[in-house]
TIKE-573549 format. One line per 3 residues: their letters; for each residue x, z, y of C-alpha. Coordinates in steps of 0.5 Angstrom, whole numbers, padded with zeros to 4 digits. Layout:
// residues N
a> X Z Y  ...
This chain:
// residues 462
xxx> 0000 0000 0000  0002 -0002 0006  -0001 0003 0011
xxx> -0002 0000 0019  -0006 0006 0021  -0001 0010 0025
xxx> -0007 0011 0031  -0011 0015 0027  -0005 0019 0025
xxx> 0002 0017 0023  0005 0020 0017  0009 0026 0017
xxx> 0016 0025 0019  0022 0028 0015  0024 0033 0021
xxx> 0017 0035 0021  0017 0036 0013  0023 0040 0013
xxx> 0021 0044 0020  0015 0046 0016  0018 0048 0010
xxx> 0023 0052 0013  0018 0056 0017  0013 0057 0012
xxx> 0019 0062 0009  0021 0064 0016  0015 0065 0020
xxx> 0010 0068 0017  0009 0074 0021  0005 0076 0027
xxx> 0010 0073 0033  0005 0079 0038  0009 0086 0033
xxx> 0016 0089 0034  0018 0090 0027  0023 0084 0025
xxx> 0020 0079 0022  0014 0080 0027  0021 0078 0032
xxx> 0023 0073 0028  0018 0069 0028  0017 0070 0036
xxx> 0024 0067 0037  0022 0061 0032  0015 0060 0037
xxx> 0020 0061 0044  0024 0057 0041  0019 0051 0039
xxx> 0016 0052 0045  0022 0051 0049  0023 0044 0046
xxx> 0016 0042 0047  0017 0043 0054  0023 0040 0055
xxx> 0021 0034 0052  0014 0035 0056  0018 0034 0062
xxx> 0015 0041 0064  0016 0049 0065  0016 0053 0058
xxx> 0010 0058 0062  0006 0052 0064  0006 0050 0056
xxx> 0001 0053 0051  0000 0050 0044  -0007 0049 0040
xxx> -0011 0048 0034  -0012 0040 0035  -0011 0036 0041
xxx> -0018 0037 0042  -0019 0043 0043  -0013 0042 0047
xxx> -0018 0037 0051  -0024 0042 0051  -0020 0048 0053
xxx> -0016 0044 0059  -0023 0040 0062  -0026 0047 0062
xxx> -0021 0051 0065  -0020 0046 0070  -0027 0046 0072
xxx> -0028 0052 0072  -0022 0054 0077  -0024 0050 0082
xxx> -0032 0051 0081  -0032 0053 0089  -0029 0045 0090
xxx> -0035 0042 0087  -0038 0040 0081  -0036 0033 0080
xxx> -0032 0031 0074  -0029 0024 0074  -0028 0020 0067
xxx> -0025 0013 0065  -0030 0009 0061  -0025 0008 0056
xxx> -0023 0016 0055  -0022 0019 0048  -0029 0021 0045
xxx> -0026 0029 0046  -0026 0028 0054  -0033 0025 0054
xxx> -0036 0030 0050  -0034 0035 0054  -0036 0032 0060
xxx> -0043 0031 0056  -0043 0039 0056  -0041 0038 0065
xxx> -0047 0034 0065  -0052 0038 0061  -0050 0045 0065
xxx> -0051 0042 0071  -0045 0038 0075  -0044 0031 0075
xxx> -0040 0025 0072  -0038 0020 0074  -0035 0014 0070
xxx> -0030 0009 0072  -0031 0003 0069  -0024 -0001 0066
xxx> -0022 -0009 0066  -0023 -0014 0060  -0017 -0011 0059
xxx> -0019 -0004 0058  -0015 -0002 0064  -0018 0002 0071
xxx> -0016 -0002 0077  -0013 0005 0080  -0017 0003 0088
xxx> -0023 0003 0083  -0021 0011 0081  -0019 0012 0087
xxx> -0025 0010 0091  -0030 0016 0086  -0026 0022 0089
xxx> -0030 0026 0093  -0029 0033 0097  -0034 0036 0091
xxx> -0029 0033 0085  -0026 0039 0081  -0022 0034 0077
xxx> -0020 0027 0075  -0018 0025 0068  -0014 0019 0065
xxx> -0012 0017 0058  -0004 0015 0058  -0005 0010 0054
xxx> -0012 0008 0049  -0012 0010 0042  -0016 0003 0040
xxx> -0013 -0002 0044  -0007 0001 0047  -0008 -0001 0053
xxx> -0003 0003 0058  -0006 0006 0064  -0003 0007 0071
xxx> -0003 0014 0070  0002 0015 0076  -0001 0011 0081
xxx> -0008 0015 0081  -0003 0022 0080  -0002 0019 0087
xxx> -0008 0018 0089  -0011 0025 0086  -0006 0028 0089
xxx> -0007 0026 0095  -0015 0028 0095  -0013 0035 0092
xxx> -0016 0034 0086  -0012 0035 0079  -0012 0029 0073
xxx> -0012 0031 0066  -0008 0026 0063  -0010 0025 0055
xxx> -0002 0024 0052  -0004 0024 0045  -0002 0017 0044
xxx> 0004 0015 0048  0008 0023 0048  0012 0020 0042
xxx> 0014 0015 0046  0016 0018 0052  0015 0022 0058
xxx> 0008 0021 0062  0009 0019 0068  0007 0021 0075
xxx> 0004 0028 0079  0000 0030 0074  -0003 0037 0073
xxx> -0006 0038 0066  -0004 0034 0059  -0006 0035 0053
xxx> -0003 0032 0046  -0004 0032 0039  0002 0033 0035
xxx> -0002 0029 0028  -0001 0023 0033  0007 0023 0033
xxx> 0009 0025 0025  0007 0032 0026  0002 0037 0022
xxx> -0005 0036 0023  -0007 0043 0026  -0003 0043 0033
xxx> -0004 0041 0039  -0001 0042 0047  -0004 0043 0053
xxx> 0000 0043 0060  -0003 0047 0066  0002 0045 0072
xxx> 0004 0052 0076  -0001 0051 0082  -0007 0048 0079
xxx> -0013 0053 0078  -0015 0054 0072  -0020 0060 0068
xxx> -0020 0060 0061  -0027 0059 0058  -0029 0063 0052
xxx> -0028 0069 0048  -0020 0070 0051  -0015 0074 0047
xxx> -0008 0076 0049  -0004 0070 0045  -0002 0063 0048
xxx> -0003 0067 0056  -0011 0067 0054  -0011 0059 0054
xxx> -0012 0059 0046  -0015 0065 0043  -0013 0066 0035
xxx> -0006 0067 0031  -0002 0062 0032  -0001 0056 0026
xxx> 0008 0059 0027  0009 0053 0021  0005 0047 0024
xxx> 0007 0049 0032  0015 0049 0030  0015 0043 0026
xxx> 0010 0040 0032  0016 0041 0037  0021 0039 0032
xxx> 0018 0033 0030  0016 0030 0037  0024 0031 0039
xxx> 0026 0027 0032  0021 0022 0035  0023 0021 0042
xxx> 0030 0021 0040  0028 0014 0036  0024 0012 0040
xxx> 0028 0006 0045  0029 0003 0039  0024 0003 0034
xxx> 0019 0000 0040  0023 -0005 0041  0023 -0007 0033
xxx> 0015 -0006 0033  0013 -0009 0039  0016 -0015 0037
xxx> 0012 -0014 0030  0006 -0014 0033  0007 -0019 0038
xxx> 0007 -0023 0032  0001 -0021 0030  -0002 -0022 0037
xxx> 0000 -0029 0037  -0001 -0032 0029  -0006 -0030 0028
xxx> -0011 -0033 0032  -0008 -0039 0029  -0009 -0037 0022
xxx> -0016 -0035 0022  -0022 -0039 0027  -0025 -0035 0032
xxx> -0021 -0029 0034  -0021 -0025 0039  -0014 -0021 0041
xxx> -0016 -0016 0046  -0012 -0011 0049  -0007 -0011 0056
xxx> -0002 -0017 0053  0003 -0013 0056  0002 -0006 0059
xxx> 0000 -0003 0051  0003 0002 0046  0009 -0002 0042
xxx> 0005 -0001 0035  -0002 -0003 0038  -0005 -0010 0035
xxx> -0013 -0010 0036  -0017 -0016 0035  -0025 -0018 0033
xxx> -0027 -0024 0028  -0034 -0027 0029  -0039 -0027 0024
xxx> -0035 -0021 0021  -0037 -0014 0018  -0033 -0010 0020
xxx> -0033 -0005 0016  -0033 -0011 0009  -0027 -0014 0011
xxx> -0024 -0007 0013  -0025 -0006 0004  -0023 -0013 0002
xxx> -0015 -0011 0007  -0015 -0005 0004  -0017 -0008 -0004
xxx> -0011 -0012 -0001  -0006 -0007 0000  -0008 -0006 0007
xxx> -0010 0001 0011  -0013 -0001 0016  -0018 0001 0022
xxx> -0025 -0002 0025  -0028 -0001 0033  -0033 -0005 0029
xxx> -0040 -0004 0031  -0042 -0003 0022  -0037 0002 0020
xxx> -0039 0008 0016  -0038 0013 0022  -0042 0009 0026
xxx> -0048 0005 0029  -0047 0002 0034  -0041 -0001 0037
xxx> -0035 0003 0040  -0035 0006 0047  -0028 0003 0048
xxx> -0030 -0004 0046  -0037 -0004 0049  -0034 -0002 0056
xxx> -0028 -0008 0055  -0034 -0012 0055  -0030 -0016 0049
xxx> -0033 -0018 0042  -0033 -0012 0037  -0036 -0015 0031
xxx> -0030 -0017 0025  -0026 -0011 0029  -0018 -0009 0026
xxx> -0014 -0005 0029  -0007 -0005 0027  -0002 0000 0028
xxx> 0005 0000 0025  0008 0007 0024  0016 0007 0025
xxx> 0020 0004 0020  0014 -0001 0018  0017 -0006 0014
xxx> 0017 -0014 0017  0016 -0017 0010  0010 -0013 0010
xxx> 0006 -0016 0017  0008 -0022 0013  0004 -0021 0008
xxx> -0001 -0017 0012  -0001 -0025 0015  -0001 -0028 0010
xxx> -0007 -0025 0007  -0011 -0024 0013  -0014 -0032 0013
xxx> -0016 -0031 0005  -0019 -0024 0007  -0024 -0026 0013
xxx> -0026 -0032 0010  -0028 -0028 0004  -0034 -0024 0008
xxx> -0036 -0030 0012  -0037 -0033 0006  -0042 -0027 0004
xxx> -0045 -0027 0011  -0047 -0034 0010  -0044 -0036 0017
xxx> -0042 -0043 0020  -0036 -0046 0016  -0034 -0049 0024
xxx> -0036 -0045 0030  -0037 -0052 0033  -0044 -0052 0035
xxx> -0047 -0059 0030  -0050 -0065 0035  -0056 -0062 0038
xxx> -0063 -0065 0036  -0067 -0067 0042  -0074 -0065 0039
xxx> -0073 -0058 0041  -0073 -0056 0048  -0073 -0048 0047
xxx> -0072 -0044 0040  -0073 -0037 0038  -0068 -0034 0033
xxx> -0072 -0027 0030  -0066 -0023 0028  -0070 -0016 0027
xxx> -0068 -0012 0023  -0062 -0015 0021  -0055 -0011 0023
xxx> -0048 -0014 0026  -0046 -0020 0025  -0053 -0023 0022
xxx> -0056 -0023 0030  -0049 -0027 0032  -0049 -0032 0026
xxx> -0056 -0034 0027  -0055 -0035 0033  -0048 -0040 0032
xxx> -0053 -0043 0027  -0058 -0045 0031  -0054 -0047 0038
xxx> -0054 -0054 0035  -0061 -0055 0034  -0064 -0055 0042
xxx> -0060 -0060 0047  -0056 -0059 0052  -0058 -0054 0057
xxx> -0065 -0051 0053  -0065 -0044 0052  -0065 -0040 0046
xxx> -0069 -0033 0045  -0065 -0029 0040  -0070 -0022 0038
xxx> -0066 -0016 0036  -0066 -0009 0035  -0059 -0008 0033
xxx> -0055 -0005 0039  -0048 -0009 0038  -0051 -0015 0039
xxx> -0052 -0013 0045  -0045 -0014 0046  -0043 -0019 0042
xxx> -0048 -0024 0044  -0045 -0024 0052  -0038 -0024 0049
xxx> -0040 -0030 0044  -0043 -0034 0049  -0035 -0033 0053
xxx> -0031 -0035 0047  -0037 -0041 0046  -0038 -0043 0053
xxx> -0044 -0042 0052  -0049 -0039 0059  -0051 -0032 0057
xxx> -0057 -0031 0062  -0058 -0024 0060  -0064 -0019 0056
xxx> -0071 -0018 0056  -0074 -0012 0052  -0079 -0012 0048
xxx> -0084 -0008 0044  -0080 -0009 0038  -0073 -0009 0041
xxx> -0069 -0014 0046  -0069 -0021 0046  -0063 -0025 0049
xxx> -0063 -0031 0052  -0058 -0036 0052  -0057 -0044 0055
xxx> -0054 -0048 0051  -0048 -0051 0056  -0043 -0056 0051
């Protein structure tokens, strides 16, 4: 197996591996008491956070660790909201944010403040001036992700840092995909980071509170982690977290060179291996091992198990995968196609014979599932009939892709310059329909409901 889901979590990294084991042996005791080993393992936890600052880019006091990079996330908005509550209420997200971040500004927003989000461009980046032109007097906080878990679109996290700053208003950067590969940049105030993301154990995760940003701890407080995250301190997990995102770092210049141009390859191959592909993501400004496209006519989750019979571990933002119904946030907010979604990203030390291979059995894979699907063998729509001026697709009750499929069928049956109606109650084809007419040339003329859905029309250009 070839395993090309690093994003989600990267394998463990051997320094993680050994830091873990020696730990285990050595800290096992309360770091709070004063007997020896209660000592040994506080100068086992002094020293791992004193790493983890460093690499950070920040002061040791200003560093707590966490279960996980969400409740590093929930604490930190929290925190942060609460500190500056006599500022205001008003909380500003991009609409890109990991799902952690949005979560918590559902909880704002249902206690009663307000939430602005940031919309991003195709590419999934915020336009800073646009980020910039939401601050208010009443804005408690601001956050930004670094770099995006789906697309690895970086952002320009220093040019709002400058524009935060100077509105008075702290940002919350969301490090958890970029940290292993270096520092953020920028005046940030908060960051979080989850350590699963680099090579590091599941279960440990840091949050930054910059010295001068308000901050009051939500939830039951307890003396440990200086009241930021209550609970005893995983010793194995937190030592390892900080010795491993050193390792990390250290290999870091050379391993992006290697796996940028891994993906870079991908990026550019594959569309001319399989038809009607959509690569999305920043071509430029993206995490080294981050390769994100979208197939037409493509269930997701059905070619994510045909790669993975293949030898493959992948992960889909598709609209038919498991966890899911409707399509991902991410994707919906690129306004990209989100049918047929992979995203591949490579963990350090991924071979190159074995992106050739993943090349080489793409084609065959997608094929395989449009078959099934019954979509068309060309997205070229067939010469037009003239008979027909207007044509209704009925594609209720029919999940992603069938609505976009039929609609590809059809397009060929109504002239130049008639419409199509496509009746759907299928949230991703809401989505996937604009962004077919896009790849098509087609118009799309926008949606209408109905008492049984949504219907979405369409004229017929080419």
């Amino acid at each position: 197996m070839a395993y090309f889901d690093a994003a989600s979590g990267a394998p463990l990294h051997p320094v993680a591996r050994q830091a873990l084991t020696a730990s285990l042996d050595e800290g096992w005791a309360d770091p709070a008491r004063l007997h020896r080993e209660g000592r040994r393992a506080r100068m086992l936890l002094d020293a791992a956070r004193e790493a983890a600052a460093e690499t950070v880019g920040c002061r040791a006091d200003e560093l707590v660790f966490t279960s996980s990079g969400t409740a590093a996330v929930h604490s930190g908005i929290a925190g942060a909201l609460a500190g500056r509550r006599r500022a205001g209420r008003h909380l500003i997200v991009s609409s890109v944010e990991h799902s952690s971040v949005l979560h918590a500004a559902e909880v704002h927003r249902a206690d009663g403040g307000t939430v602005t989000e940031v919309a991003v461009e195709r590419t999934g980046a915020v336009d800073p001036s646009a980020f910039a032109g939401e601050l208010r007097p009443d804005t408690a906080l601001a956050c930004l992700q670094s770099a995006n878990h789906e697309v690895g679109t970086v952002q320009p996290v220093a040019r709002v840092a400058e524009a935060c700053r100077a509105a008075g208003v702290p940002l919350l950067v969301d490090a958890a995909q970029s940290l292993g590969w270096g520092p953020v940049e920028g005046d940030w105030s908060l960051l979080t980071a989850s350590a699963h993301k680099w090579g590091g154990p599941p279960g440990a995760g840091l949050l930054v509170v910059r010295k001068g940003t308000r901050f009051a701890p939500q939830g039951p407080r307890d003396e440990r982690e200086s009241g930021r995250a209550a609970g005893f301190e995983n010793l194995p997990a937190i030592v390892a977290a900080a010795a491993s995102l050193r390792a990390v770092r250290a290999e870091a210049a050379g391993e992006a060179v290697r796996l940028r141009e891994l993906t870079e390859r991908i990026r550019a191959r594959v569309p001319g291996l399989v038809p009607d592909v959509e690569v999305v993501g920043d071509p430029e400004r993206r995490l080294p091992g981050i390769v994100t496209f979208s197939c037409l006519y493509v269930d997701g989750e059905t070619l994510l198990h045909e790669l993975d019979r293949a030898g493959f571990s992948v992960s889909s933002g598709s609209s038919c995968t498991s966890s899911t119904l409707t399509p991902s946030h991410v994707l919906r907010a690129m306004g990209v196609l989100s049918e047929g979604n992979i995203r591949v990203s490579l963990p350090p030390g991924t071979r190159e014979e074995d992106v050739e291979r993943f090349l080489s059995v793409l084609p065959e894979a997608v094929a395989g599932v449009r078959e099934k699907l019954g979509a068309p063998v060309s997205s070229s729509p067939a010469p037009a009939r003239e008979e027909d001026e207007t044509l209704v697709v009925d594609a209720l009750g029919r999940r992603c892709p069938i609505p976009v499929i039929e609609l590809a069928k059809a397009i060929g049956h109504v002239p130049v310059g008639a419409t199509i109606r496509v009746l759907s109650d299928d949230e991703a084809a809401r989505l996937d329909i604009p962004a077919w007419c896009e790849m098509r040339n087609q118009q799309y003329l926008g949606e209408e409901p109905t008492p049984t859905g949504t219907a979405y029309l369409i004229r017929r250009t080419t």
